[in-house]
C-alpha positions as CSV (number, residue, x, y, z in Angstrom):
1,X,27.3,-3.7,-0.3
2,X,25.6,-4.2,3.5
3,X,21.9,-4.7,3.8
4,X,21.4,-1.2,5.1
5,X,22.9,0.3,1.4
6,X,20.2,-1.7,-0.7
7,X,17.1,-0.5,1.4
8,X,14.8,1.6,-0.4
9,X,13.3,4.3,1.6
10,X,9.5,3.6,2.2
11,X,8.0,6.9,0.1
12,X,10.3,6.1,-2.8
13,X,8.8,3.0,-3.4
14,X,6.5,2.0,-6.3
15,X,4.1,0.0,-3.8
16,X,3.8,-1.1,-0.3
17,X,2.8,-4.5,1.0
18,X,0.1,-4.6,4.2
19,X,2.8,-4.2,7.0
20,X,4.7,-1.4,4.9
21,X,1.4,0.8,4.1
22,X,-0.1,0.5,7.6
23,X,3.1,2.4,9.1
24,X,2.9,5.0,6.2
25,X,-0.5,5.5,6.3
26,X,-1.5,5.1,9.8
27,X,-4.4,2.8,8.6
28,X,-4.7,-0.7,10.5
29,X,-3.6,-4.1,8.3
30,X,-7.0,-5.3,9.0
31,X,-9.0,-2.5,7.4
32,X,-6.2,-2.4,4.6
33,X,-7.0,-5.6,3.9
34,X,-10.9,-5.0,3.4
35,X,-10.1,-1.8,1.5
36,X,-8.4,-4.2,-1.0
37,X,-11.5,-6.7,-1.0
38,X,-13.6,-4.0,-1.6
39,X,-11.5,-2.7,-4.1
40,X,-11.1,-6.1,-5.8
41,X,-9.3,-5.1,-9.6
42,X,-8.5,-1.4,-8.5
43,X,-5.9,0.9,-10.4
44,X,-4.2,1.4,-6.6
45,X,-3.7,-2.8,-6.2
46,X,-1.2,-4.3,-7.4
47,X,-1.7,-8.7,-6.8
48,X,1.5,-10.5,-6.6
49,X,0.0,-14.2,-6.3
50,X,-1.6,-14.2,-3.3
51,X,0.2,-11.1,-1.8
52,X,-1.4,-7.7,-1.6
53,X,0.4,-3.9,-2.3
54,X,-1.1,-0.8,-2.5
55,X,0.8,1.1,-5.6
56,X,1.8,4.4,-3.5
57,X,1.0,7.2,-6.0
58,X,-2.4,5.9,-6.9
59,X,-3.8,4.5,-3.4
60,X,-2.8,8.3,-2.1
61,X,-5.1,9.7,-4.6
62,X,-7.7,7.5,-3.8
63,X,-7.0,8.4,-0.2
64,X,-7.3,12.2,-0.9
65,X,-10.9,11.2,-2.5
66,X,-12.6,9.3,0.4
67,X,-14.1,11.5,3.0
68,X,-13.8,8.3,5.7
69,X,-11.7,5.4,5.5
């Protein structure tokens, strides 16, 4: 099985690291970055040690609440 057969496509996926949800969302690393330190312990962040994701599902419907981001 090649590389190319394993990769999951980017909205099938449970969460997204910085890089990943910046292209999806069109939101810059750096402000995804504050919007998890503001959102230190939110249902939409998911901590892997000391790396960041945004769970998909749940940081869209926190998206679809904010008037400005």
């Amino acid at each position: 099985m090649s590389n190319t057969d394993k990769m999951v496509p980017v909205w099938e996926k449970y969460s997204l690291n910085i890089p990943e949800a910046a292209e999806y969302y069109g939101i810059g690393e750096k402000r995804l970055r504050q919007i998890a330190n503001e959102n230190v312990g939110a249902d939409f962040i998911l901590e892997i040690g000391s790396h960041i994701r945004f769970k998909r599902r749940l940081f869209e419907k926190y998206l679809d609440l904010s008037s400005t981001v």
